[in-house]
N, CA, C and O atoms as a DFTB+ gen file, in Angstrom:
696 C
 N C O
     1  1       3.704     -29.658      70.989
     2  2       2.785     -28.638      70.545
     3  2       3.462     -27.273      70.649
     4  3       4.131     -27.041      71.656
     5  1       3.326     -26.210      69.546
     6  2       3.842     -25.211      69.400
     7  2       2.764     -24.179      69.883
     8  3       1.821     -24.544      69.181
     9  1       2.243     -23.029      70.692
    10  2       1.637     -22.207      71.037
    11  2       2.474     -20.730      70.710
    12  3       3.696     -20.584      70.700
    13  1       1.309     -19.575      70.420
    14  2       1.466     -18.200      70.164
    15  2       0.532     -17.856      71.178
    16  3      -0.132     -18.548      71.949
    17  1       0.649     -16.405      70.971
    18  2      -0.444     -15.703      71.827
    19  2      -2.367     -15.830      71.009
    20  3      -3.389     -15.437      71.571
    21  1      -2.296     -16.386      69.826
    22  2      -3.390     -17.059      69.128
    23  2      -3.624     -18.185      68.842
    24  3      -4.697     -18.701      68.528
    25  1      -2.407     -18.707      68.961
    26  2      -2.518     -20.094      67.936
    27  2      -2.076     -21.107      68.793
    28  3      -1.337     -20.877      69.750
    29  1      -2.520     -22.290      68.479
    30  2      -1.874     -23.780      68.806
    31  2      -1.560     -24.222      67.447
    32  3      -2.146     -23.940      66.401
    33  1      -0.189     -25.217      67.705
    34  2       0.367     -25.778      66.271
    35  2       0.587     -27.050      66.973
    36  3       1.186     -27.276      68.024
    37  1      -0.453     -28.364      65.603
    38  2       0.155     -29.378      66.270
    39  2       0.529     -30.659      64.950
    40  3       0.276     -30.313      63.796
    41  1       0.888     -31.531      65.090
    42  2       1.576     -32.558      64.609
    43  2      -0.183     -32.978      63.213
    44  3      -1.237     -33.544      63.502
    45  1       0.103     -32.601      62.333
    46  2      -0.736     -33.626      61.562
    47  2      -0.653     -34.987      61.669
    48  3       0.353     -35.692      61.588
    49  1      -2.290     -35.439      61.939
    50  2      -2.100     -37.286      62.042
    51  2      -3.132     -37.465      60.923
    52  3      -3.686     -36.437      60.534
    53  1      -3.476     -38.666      60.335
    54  2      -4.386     -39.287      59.569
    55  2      -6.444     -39.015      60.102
    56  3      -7.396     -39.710      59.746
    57  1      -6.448     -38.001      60.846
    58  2      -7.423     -37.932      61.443
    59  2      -7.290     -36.674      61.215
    60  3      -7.459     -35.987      62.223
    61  1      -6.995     -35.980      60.050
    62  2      -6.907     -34.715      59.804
    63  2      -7.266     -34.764      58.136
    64  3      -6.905     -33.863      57.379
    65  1      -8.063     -36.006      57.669
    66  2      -7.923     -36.381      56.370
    67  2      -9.325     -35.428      55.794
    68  3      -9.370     -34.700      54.803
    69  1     -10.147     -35.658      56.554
    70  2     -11.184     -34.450      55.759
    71  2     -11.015     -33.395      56.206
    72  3     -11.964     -32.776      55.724
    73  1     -10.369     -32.580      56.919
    74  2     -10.299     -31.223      57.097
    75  2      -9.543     -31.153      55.959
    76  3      -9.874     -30.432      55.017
    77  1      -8.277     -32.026      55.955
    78  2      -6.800     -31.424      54.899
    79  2      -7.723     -31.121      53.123
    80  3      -7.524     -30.323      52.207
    81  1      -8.664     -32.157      53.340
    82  2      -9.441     -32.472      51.685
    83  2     -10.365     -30.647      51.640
    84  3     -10.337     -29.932      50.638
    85  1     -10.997     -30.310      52.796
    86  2     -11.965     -29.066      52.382
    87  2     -10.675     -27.459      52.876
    88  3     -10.950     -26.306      52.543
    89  1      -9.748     -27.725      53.448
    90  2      -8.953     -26.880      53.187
    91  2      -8.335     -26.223      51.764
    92  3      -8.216     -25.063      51.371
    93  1      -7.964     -27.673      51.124
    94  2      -7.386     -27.499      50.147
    95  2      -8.633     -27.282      48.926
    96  3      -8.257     -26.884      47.823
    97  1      -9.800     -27.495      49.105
    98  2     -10.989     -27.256      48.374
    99  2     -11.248     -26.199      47.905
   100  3     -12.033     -26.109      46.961
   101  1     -10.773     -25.360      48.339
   102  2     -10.900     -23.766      47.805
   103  2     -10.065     -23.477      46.741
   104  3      -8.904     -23.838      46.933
   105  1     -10.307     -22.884      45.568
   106  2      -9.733     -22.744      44.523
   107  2      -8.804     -21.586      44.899
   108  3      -7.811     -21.516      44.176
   109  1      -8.889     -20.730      45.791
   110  2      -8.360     -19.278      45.968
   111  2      -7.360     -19.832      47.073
   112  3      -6.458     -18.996      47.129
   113  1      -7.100     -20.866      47.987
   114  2      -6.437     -21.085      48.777
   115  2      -5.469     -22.432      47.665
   116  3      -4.270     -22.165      47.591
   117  1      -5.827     -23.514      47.013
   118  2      -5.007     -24.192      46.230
   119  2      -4.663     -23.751      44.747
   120  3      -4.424     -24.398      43.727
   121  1      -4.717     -22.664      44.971
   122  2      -4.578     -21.725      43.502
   123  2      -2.736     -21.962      43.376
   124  3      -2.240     -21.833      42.257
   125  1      -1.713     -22.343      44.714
   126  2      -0.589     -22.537      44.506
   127  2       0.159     -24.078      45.311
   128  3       1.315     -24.483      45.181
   129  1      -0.884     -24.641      46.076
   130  2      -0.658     -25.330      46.707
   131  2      -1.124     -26.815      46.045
   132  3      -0.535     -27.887      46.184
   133  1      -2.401     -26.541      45.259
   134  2      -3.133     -27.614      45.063
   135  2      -3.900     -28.610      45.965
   136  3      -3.819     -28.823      47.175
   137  1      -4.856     -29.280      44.762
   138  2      -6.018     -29.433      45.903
   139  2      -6.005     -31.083      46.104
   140  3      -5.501     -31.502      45.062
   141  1      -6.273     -32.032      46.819
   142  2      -6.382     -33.364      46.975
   143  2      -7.659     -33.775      47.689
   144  3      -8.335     -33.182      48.529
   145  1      -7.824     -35.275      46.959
   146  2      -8.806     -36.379      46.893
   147  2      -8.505     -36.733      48.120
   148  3      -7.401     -36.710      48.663
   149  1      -9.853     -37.168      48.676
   150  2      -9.526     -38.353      50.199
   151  2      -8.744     -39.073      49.835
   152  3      -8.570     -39.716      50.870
   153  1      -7.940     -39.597      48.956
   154  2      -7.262     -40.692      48.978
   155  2      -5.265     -39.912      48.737
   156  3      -4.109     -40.215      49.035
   157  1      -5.934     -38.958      48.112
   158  2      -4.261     -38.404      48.058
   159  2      -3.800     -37.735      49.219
   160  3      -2.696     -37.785      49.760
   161  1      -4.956     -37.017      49.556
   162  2      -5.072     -36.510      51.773
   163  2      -4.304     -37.353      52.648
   164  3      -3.423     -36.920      53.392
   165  1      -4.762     -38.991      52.524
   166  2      -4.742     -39.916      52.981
   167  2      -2.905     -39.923      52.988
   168  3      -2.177     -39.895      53.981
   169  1      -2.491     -39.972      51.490
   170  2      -1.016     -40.449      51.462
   171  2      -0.374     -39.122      51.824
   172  3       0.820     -39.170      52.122
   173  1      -0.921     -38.067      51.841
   174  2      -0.090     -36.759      52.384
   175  2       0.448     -36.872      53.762
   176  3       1.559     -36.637      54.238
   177  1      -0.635     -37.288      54.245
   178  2      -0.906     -36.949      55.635
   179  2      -0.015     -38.453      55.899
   180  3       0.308     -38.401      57.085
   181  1       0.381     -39.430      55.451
   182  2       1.068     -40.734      55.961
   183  2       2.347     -40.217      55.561
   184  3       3.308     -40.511      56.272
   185  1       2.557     -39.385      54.388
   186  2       3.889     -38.926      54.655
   187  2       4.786     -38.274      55.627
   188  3       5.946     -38.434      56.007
   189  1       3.386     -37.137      55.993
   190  2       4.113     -36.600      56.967
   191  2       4.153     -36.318      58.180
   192  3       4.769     -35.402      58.725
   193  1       3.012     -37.673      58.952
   194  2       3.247     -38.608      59.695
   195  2       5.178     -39.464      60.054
   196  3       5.911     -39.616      61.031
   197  1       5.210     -39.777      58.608
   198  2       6.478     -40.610      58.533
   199  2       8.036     -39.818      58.542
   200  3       9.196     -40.218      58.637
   201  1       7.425     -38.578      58.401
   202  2       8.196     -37.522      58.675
   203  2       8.827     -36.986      59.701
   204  3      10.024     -36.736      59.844
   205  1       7.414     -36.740      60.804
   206  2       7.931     -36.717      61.988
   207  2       8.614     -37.772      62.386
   208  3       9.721     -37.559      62.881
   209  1       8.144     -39.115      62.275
   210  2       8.976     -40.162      63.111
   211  2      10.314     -40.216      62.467
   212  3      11.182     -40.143      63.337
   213  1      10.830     -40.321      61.217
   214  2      12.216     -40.275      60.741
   215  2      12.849     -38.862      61.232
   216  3      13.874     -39.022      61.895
   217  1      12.512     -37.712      61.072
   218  2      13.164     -36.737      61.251
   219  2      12.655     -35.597      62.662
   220  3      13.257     -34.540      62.849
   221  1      11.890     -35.888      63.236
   222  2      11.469     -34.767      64.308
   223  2      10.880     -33.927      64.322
   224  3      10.722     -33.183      65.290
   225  1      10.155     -33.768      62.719
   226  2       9.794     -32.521      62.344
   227  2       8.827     -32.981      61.252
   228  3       9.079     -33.965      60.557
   229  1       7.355     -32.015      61.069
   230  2       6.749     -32.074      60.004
   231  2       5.812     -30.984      59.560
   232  3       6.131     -29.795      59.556
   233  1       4.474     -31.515      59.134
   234  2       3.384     -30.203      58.984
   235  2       2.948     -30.201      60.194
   236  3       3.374     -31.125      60.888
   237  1       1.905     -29.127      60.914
   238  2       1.326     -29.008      61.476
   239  2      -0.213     -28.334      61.836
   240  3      -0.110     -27.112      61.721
   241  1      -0.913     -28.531      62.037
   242  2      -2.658     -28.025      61.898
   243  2      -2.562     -26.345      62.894
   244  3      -2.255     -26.108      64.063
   245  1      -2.872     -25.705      62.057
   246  2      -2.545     -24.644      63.116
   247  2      -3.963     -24.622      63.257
   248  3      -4.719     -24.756      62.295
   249  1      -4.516     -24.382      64.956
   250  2      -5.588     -23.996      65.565
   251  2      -5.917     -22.542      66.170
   252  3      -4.947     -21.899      66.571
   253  1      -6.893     -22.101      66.248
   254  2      -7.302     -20.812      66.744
   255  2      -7.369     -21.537      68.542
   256  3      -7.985     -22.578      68.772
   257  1      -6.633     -20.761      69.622
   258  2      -6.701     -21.381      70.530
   259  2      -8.043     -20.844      71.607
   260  3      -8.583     -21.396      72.566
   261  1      -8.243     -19.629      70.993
   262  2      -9.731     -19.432      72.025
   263  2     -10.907     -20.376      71.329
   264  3     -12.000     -20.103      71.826
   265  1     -10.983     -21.424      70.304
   266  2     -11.795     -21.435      69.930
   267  2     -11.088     -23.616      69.473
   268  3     -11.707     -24.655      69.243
   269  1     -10.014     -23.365      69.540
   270  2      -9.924     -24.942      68.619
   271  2     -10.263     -25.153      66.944
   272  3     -10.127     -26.203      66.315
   273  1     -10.733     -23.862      66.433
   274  2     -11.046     -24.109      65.175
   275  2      -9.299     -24.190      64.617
   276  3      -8.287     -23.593      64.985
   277  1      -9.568     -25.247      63.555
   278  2      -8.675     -25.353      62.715
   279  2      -8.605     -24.408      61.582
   280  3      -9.716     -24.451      61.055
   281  1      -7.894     -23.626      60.983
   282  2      -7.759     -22.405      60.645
   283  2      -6.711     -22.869      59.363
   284  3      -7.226     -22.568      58.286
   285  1      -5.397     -23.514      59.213
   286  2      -4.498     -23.663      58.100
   287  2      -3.756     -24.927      58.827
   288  3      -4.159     -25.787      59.610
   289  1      -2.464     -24.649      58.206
   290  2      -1.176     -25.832      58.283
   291  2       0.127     -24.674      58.366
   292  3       0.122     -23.557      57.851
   293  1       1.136     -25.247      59.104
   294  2       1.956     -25.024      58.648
   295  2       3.162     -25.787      59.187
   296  3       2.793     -26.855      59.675
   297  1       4.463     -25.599      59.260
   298  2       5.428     -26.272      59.532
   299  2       6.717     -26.717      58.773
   300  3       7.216     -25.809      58.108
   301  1       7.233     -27.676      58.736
   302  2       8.776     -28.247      57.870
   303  2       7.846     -29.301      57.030
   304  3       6.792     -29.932      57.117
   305  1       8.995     -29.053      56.127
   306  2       9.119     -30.775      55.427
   307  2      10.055     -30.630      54.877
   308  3      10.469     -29.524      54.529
   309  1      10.649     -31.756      54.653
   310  2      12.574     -32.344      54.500
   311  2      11.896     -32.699      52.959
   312  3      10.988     -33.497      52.726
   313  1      12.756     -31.706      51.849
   314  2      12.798     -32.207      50.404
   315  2      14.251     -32.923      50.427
   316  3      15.298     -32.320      50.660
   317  1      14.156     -34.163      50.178
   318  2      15.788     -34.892      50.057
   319  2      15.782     -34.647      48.649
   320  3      16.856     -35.092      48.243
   321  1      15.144     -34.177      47.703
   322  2      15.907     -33.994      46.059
   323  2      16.682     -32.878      45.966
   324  3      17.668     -32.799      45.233
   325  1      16.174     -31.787      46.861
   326  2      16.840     -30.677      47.006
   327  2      17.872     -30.419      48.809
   328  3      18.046     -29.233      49.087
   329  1      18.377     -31.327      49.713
   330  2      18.685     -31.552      50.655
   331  2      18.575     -30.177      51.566
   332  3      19.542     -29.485      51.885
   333  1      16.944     -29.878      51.984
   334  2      16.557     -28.700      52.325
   335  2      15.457     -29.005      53.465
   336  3      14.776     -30.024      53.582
   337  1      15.464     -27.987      54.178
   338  2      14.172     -28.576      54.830
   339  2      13.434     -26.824      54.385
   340  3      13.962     -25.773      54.021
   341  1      11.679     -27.330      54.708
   342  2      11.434     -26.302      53.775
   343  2      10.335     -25.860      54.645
   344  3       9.404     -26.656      54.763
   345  1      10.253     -24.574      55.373
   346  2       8.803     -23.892      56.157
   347  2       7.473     -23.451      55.315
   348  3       7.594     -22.444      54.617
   349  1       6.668     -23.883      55.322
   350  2       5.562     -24.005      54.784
   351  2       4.637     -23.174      55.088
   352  3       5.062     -22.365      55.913
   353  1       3.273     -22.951      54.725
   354  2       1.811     -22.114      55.402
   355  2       1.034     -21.938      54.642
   356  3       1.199     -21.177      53.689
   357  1      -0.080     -22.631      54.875
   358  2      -1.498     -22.628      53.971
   359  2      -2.852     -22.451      55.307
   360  3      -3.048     -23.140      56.308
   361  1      -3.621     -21.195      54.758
   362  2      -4.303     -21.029      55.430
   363  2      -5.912     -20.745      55.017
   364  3      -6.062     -20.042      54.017
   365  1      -7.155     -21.236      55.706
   366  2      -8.113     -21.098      55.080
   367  2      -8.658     -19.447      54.692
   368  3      -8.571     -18.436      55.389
   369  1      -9.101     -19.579      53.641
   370  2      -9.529     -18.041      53.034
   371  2     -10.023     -17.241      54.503
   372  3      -9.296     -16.697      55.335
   373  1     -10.850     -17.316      54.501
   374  2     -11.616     -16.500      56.002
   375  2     -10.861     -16.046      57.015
   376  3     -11.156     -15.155      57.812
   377  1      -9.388     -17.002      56.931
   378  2      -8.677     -16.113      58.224
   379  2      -7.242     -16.020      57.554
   380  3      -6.240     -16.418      58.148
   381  1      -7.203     -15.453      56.237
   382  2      -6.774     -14.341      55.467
   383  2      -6.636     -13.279      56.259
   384  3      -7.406     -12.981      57.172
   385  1      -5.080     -12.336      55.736
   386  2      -4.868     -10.809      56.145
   387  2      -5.055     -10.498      57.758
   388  3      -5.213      -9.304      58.012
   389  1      -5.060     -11.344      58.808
   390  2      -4.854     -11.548      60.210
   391  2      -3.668     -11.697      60.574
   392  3      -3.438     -11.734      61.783
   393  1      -2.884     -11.788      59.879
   394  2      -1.314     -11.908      60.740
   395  2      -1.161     -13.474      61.218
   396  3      -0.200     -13.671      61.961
   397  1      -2.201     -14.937      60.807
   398  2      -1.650     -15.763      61.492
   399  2      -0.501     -16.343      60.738
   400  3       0.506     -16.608      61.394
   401  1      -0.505     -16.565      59.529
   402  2       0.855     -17.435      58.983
   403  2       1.950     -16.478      59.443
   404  3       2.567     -17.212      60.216
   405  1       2.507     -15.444      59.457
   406  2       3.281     -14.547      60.230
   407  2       3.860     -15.013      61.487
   408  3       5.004     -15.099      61.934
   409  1       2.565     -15.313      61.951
   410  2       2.554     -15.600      63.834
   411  2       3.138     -17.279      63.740
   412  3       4.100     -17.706      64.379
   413  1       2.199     -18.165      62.673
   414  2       2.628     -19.501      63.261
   415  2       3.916     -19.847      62.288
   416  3       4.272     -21.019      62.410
   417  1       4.659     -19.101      61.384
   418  2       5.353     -19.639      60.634
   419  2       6.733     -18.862      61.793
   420  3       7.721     -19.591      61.888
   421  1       6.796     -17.765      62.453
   422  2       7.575     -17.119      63.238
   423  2       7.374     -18.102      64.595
   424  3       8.071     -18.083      65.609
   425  1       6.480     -18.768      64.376
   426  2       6.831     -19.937      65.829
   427  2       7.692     -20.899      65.609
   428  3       8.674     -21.245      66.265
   429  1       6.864     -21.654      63.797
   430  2       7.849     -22.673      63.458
   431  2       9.459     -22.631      63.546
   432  3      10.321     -23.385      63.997
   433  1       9.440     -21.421      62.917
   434  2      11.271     -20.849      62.741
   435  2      11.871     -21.060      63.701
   436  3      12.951     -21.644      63.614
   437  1      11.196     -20.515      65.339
   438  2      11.847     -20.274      66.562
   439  2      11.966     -21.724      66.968
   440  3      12.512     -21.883      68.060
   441  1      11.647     -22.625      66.447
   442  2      11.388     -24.176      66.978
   443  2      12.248     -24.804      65.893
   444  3      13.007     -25.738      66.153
   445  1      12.134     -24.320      64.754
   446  2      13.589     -25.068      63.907
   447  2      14.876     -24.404      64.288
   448  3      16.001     -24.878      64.441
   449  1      14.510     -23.427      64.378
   450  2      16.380     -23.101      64.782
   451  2      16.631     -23.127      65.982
   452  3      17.837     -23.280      66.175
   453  1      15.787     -23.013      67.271
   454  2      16.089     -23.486      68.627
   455  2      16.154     -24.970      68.768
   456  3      17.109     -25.690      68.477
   457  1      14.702     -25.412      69.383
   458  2      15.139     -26.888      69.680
   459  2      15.639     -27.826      68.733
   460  3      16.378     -28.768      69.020
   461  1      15.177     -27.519      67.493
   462  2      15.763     -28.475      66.264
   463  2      17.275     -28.197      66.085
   464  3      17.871     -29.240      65.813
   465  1      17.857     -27.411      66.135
   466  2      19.281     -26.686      65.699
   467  2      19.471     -26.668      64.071
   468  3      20.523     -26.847      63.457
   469  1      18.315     -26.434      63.600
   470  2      18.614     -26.082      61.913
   471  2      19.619     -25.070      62.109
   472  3      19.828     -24.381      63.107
   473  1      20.467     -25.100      60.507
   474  2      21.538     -23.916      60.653
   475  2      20.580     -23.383      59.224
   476  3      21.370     -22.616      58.674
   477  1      19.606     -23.401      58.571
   478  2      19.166     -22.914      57.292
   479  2      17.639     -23.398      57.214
   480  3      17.460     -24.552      57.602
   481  1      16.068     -22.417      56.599
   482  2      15.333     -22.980      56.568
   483  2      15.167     -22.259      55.053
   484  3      15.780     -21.248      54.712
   485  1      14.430     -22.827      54.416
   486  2      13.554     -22.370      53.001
   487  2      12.365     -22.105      52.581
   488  3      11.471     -22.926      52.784
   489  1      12.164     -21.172      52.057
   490  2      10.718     -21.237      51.822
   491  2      10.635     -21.105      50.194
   492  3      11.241     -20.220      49.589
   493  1       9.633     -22.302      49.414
   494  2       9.468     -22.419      48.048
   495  2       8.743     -21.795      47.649
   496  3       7.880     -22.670      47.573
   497  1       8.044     -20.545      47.104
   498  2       7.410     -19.965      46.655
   499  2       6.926     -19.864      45.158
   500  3       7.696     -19.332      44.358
   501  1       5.626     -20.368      44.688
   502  2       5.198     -20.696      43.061
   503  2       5.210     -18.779      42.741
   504  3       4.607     -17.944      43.416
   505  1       5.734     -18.623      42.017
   506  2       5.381     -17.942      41.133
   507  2       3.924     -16.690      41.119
   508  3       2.822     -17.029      40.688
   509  1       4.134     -15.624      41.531
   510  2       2.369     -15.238      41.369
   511  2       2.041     -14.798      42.655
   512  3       1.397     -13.764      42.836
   513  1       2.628     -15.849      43.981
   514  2       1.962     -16.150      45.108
   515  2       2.820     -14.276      45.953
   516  3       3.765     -14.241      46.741
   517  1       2.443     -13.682      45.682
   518  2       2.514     -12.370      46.085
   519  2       2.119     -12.210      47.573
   520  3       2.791     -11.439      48.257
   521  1       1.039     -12.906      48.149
   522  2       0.663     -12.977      49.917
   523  2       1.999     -13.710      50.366
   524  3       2.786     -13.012      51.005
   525  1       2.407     -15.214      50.079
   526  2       3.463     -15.638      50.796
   527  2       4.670     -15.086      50.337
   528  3       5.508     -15.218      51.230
   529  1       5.242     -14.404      49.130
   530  2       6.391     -14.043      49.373
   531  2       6.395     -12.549      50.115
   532  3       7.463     -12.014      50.411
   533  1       5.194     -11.964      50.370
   534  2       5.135     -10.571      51.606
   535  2       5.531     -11.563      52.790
   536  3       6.655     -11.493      53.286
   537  1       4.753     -12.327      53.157
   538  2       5.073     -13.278      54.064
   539  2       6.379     -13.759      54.543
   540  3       6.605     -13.955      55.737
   541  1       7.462     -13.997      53.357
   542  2       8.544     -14.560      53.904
   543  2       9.299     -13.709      54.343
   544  3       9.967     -13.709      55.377
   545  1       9.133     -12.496      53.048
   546  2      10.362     -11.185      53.226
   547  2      10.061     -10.221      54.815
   548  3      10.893      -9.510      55.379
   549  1       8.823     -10.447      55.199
   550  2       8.205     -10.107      56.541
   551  2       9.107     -11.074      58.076
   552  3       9.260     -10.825      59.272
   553  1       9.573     -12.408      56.983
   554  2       9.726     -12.857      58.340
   555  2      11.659     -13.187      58.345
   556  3      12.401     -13.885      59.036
   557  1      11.856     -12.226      57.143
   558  2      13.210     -12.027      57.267
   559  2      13.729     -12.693      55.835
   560  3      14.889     -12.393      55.550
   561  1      13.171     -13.385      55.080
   562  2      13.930     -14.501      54.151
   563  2      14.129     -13.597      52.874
   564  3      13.488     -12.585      52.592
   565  1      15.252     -14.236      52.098
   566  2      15.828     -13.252      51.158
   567  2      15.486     -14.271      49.707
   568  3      15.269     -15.478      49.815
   569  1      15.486     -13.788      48.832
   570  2      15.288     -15.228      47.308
   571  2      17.017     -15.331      46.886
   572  3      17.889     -14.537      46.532
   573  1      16.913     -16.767      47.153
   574  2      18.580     -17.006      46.873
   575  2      18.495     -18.145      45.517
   576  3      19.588     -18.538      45.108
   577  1      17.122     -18.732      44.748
   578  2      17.289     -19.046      43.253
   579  2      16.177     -19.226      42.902
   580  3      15.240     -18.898      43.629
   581  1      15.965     -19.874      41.527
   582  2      14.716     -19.716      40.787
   583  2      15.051     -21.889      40.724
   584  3      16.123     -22.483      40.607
   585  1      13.842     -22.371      40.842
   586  2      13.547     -23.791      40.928
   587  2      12.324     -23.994      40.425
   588  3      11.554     -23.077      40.141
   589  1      12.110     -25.055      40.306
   590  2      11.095     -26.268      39.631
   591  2      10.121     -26.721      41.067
   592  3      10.958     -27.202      41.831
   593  1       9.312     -26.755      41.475
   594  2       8.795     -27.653      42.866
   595  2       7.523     -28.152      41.790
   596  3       7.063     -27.541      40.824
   597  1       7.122     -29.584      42.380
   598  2       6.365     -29.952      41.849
   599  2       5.439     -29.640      40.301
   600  3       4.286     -29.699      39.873
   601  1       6.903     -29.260      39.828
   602  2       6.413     -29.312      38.205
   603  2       6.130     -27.647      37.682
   604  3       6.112     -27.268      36.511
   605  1       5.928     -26.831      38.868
   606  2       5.995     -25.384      38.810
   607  2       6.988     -24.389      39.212
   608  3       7.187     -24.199      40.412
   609  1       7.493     -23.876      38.510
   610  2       8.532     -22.306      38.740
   611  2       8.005     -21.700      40.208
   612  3       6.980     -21.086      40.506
   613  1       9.030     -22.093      40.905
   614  2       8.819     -21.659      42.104
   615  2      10.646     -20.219      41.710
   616  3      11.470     -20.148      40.798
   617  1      10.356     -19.243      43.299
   618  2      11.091     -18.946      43.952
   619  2      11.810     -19.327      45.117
   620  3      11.047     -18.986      46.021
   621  1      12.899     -19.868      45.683
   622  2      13.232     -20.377      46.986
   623  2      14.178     -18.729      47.752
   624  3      14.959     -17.807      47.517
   625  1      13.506     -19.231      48.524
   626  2      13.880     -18.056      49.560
   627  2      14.601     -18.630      50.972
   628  3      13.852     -19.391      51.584
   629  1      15.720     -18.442      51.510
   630  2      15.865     -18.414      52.884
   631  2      16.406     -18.116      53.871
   632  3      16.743     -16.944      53.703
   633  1      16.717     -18.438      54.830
   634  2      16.753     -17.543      56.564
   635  2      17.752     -18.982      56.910
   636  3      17.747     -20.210      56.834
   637  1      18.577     -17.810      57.336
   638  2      19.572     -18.757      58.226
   639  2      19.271     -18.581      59.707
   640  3      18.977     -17.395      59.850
   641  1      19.202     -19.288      61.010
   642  2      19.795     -18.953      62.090
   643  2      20.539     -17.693      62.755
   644  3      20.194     -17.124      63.790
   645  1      21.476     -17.428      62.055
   646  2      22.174     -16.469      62.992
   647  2      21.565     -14.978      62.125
   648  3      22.013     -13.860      62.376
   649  1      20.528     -15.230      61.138
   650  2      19.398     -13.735      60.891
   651  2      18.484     -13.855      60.831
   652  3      17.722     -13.306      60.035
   653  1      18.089     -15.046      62.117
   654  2      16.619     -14.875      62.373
   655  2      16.552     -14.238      64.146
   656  3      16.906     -14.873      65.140
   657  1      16.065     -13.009      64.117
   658  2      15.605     -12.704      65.768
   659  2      14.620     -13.873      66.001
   660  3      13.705     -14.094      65.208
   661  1      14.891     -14.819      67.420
   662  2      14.171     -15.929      68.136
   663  2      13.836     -14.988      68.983
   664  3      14.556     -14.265      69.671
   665  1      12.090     -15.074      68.837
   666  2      11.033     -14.080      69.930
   667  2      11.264     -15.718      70.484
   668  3      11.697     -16.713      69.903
   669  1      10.689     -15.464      72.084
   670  2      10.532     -16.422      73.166
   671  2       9.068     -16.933      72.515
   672  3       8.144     -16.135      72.358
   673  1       8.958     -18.378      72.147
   674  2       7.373     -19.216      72.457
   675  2       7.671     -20.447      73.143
   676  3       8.775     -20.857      73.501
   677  1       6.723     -20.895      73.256
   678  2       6.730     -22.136      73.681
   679  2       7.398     -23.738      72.848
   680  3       7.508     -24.908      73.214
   681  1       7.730     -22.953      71.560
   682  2       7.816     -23.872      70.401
   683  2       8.753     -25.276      70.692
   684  3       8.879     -26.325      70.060
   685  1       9.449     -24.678      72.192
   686  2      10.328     -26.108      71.832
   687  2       9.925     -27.337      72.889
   688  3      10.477     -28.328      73.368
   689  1       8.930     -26.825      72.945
   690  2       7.520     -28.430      73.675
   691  2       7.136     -28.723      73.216
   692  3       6.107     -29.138      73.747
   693  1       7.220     -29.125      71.096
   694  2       6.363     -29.701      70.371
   695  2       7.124     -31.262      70.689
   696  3       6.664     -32.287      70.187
């Protein structure tokens, strides 16, 4: 488990299948992410389940910790078409413009490039998505090409290790 001074970050399991379905329910939050059926939830969430166990690393449910509410996602996922691993953050509308993807995506980082020893992370950005690329360039990442992700013109952006400042969290007790 990854902790901030707000947040808990933890391992998505298959018991996260109707939250992941009314997260993504919002047209203003899957406006770049897209939205899924209990049944496509279902195979998301077994992916990246299967994720952690092959590689050490996956999504994660970020929680509000005075409260346990589940709030977004964020975390890695390993694209092998593009041999990348890629930092992520989707968060529910309502806790918008708070600084948490900031906070839990600056945890993830400190936990991929510390305990994980990534030497490179990425972030895919669709096109449009103007909140996450403030987001990345906030958390240091630069746009190094123009790509395809799931069928849409993305931007890829990323942060190496030796230019990311590692603030101290707890991140490497996930």
């Amino acid at each position: 488990m990854i902790t901030t001074e707000r947040l808990r970050l933890r391992p998505l399991t298959a018991s996260d299948t109707a939250w992941w379905v009314r997260l993504h329910a919002d047209d203003e939050v899957n406006r770049f992410v897209g939205g899924y059926t209990h049944q496509q939830a279902e195979a998301r969430l077994r992916d990246i389940q299967q994720q952690w166990s092959q590689r050490g690393h996956g999504l994660c449910a970020v929680e509000l910790r005075s409260t346990g509410e589940a709030i977004g996602r964020s975390g890695l996922n390993w694209w092998e078409c593009f041999d990348e691993t890629e930092i992520g953050w989707t968060f529910a509308r309502a806790h918008w413009g708070r600084g948490y993807a900031v906070e839990a995506a600056r945890a993830v980082l400190t936990w991929g490039f510390g305990a994980l020893g990534l030497d490179r992370i990425t972030a895919m950005i669709h096109h449009g998505n103007t909140a996450s690329a403030a987001v990345a360039r906030r958390l240091g990442f630069t746009p190094v090409r123009a790509d395809t992700v799931l069928g849409r013109p993305c931007t890829v952006y990323a942060l190496t290790g030796n230019d990311f400042p590692s603030p101290r969290t707890d991140a490497e007790h996930l």
